[in-house]
N, C-alpha and C positions, 0 to 999 in steps of 0.2 A: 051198672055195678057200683055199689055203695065203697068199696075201697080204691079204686079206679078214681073217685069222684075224692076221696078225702086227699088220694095222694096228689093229682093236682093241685088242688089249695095244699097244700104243704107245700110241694114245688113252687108255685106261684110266688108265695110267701118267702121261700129261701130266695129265688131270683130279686123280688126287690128289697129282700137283707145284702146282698152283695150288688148291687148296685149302688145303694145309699153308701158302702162299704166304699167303693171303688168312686163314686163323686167326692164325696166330704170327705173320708178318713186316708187313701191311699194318694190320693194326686197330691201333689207338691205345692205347694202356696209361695209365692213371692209376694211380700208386704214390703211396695216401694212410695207409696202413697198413702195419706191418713186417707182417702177415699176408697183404696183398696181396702185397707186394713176393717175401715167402718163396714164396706160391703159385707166380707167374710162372717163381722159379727153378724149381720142380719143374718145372712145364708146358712150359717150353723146354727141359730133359732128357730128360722124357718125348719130345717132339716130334724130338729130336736123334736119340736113339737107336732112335725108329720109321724115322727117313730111313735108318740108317746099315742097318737091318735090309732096305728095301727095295732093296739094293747087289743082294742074289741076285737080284730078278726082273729088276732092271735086266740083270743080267748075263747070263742066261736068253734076254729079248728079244735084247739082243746074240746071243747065239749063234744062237738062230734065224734073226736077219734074216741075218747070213753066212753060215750056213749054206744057207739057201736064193737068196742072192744067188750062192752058188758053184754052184749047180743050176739059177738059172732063167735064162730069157733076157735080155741085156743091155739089152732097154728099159724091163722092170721094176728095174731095179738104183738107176737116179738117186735115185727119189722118195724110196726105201723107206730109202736110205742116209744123204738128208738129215733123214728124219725122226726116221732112227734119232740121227744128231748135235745134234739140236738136243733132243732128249732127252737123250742124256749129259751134255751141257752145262747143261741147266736142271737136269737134279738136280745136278750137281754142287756149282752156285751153289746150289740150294739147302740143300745139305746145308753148305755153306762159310757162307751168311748165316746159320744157324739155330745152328751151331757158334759163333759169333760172337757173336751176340746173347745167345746161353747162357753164354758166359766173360762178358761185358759186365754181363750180370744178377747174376753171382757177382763180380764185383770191387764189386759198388757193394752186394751183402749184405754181403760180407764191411768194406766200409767202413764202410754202420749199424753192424756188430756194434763194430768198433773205435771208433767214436764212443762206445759206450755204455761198453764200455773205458773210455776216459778220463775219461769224466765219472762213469761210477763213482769211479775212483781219486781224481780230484780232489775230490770229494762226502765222501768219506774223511776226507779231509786236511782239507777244511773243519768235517766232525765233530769232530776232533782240537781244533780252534781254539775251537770254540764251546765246547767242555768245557776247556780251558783257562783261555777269560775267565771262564768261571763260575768255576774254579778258586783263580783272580786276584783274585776282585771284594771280595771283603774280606779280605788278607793279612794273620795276626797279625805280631806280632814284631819284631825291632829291625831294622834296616841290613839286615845278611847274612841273613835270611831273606825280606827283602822283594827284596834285590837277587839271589840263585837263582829267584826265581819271575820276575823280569824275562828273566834268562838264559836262564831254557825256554820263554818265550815269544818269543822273539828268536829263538832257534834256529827254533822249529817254523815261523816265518815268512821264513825263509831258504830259500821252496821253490822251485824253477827255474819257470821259466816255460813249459817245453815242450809238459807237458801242455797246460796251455790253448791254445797258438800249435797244436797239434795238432788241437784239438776245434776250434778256429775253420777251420782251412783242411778239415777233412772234414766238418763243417757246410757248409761255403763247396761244396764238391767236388758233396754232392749236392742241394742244395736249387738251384744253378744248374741241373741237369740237370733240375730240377719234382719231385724224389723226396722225398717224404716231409717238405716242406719247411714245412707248416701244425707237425708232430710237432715237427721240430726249432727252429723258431723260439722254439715255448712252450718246450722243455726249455732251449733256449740262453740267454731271456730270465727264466727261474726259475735259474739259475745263475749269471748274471750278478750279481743282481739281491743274490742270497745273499754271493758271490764281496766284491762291494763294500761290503754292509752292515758284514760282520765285517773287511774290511779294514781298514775305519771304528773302529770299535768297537775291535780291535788296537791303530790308532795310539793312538786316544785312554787306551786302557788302560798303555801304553809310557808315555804321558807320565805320567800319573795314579801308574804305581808309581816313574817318575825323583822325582818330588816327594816320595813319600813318601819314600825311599830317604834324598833328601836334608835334609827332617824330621825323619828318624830318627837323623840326622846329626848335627844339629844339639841332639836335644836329646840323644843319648849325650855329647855335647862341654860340654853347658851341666851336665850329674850329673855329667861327669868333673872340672871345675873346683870345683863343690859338694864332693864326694867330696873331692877335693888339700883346698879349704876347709877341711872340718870337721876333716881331719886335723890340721892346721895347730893348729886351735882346741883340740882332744882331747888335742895334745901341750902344749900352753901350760897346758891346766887341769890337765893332770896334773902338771907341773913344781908349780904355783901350790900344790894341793894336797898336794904331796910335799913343800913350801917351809911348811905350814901357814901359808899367805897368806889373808888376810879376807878375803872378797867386795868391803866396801868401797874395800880398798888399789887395786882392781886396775881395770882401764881399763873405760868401760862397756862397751864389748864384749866383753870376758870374763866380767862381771857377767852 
């Protein structure tokens, strides 16, 4: 019997609409690991693209059931018509919540990926910083070579703040959604943690080469007077001696 045989493919057809319903859209997902998280995306492409392949039988049963709605008699037509609609309808939903969830899972990969982004970069930049105080931490030399090592560390600490205001709002973005938010908490609070230490460290190094700086200031200022000094005195003993003057004659500080 030709209606016998269309209502099992419709049946058939709703059982694996509510299956696919109950695997991918109904169970509960916990994303504790970017390997979980990466699986899911594959698993809801894979599932997206099985629904989109099931469009031919969908399409198929359609034809049948009109087809044979255009040949049988009109008191077979009601049931077979609504259950043909309530079929189109459930896949369609399902194929629209499964395409959905599948963009959803891909914007919130691709935001992990950008999280690690930035705290790569910024990790960098912090690298840079730590090899610079080391660089810093005993400056030979007068004024001007102490005061160029203060100026490239002043520079390299002139970095915008973006990146971070970035890593805090997609941190923020998915650990509210329960993603991955055990992972990003520990990576956020080992960055912070680093972020602050050398921030520390920086200032106190600023100050520490201002003092020298001005040390070095001071005693190029205390040789430069020395220096005028002895000149002063080198010219007097040379007149003295050019004068053959005693030692005696001459004031004791020339003596």
């Amino acid at each position: 019997d030709k209606t016998v045989s269309l209502r099992k493919d419709l049946s058939e057809m709703h059982e694996w609409i509510t299956q696919a319903e109950e695997e991918y859209l109904e169970r509960d997902f916990e994303y504790k690991t970017p390997d979980e998280l990466q699986k899911a995306v594959e698993e809801l492409k894979r599932a997206k693209e099985e629904a989109l392949q099931k469009e031919v039988k969908v399409k198929l049963i359609t034809d049948s059931v009109n087809n044979f709605i255009a040949k049988a008699p009109p008191a077979a037509h009601e049931a077979l018509k609504k259950e043909l609609n309530v079929l189109i309808t459930s896949y369609q939903q399902l194929c629209s919540r499964l395409n959905g969830k599948w963009k959803t899972l891909e914007e919130v990969w691709a935001c992990w990926r950008e999280l690690l982004s930035y705290l790569d970069a910024e990790n960098k930049w912090l690298n840079e910083i730590e090899q610079k105080l080391k660089a810093t931490e005993n400056v030979q030399g007068g004024a001007e070579e102490i005061s160029e090592s203060l100026d490239s560390l002043e520079r390299l600490m002139r970095h915008p703040e973006d990146n971070r205001n970035q890593i805090r709002e997609l941190a923020q973005t998915l650990t509210d959604g329960g993603i991955l938010d055990e992972l990003i908490n520990e990576k956020l609070e080992k960055f912070n943690t680093r972020w602050e230490e050398l921030q520390q460290e920086a200032v106190r190094r600023q100050k520490s080469l201002e003092q020298s700086i001005q040390s070095a200031q001071e005693t190029d200022k205390t040789l430069r007077l020395i220096q005028e000094s002895l000149a002063v005195i080198d010219k007097q003993l040379a007149a003295y001696t050019a004068d053959r003057v005693d030692a005696a004659q001459v004031p004791q500080e020339a003596q």
